[in-house]
DOBA-300801 format. One record per residue (C-alpha): residue number from 0; y, z, x. Coordinates in steps of 0.2 Angstrom, whole numbers, plus 5000, padded with zeros to 4 digits. Layout:
N
 num    y    z    x
 NUM    Y    Z    X
...
***
This chain:
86
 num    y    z    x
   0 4985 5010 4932
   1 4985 4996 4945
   2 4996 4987 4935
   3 5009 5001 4938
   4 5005 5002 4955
   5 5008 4983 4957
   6 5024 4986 4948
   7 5029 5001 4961
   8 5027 4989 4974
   9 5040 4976 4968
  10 5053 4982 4979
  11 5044 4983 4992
  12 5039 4966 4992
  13 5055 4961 4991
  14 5061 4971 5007
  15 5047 4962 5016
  16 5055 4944 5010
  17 5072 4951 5017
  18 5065 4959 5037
  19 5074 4945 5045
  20 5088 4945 5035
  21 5103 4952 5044
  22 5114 4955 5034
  23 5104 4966 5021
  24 5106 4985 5026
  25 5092 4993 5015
  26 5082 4990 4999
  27 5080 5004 4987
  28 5068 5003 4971
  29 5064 5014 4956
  30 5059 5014 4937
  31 5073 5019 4927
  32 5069 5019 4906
  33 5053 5008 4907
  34 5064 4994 4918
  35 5060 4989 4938
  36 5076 4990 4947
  37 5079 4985 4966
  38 5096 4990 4975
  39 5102 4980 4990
  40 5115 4983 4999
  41 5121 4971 5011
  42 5134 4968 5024
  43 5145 4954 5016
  44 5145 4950 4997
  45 5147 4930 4998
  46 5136 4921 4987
  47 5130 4913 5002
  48 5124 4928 5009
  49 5117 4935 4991
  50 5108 4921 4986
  51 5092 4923 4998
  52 5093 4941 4992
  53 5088 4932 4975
  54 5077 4920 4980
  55 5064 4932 4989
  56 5063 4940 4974
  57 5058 4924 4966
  58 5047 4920 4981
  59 5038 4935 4981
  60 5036 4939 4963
  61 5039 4924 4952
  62 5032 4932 4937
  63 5037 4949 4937
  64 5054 4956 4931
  65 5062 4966 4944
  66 5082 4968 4941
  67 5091 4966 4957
  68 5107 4973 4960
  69 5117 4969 4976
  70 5133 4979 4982
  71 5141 4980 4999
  72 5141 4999 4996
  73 5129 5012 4998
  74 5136 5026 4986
  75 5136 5013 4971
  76 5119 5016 4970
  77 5115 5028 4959
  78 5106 5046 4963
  79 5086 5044 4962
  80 5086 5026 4969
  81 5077 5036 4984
  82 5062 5024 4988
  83 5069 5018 5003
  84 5061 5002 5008
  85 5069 4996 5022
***
């Protein structure tokens, strides 16, 4: 059970990494079929601009496996992402 609850709190995690960062507009999480998923949507897709989204994750949470997706739009994430984290 805790180690769920450690797992639950992955994206959140990586939303605290991200508070400063400007150009992230939210951070969604959820389990989908036994895999952590975190959905960031930022302002500007460069990979200048991704890549600290990447590397708090590996800050945070070196050893656990979060899958993180980026998109500059909010409707590409799917339905039931609804953890809102930031």
């Amino acid at each position: 059970m805790a180690q769920d609850s450690n797992a639950r709190a992955a994206p959140r995690r990586v939303a605290g990494a991200l508070q400063g960062n400007d150009n992230v507009d939210s951070v969604l999480g959820d389990k989908q079929d036994g895999q952590w998923d975190a959905w960031v949507v930022v302002r500007d897709r460069s990979w200048a601009t991704e890549h600290p989204v990447f590397q708090a994750h590996v800050d945070v949470d070196p050893d656990f496996y979060l899958t993180v997706h980026v998109t500059d739009r909010p409707e590409r994430v799917p339905p039931g992402r609804a953890a809102r984290h930031r």
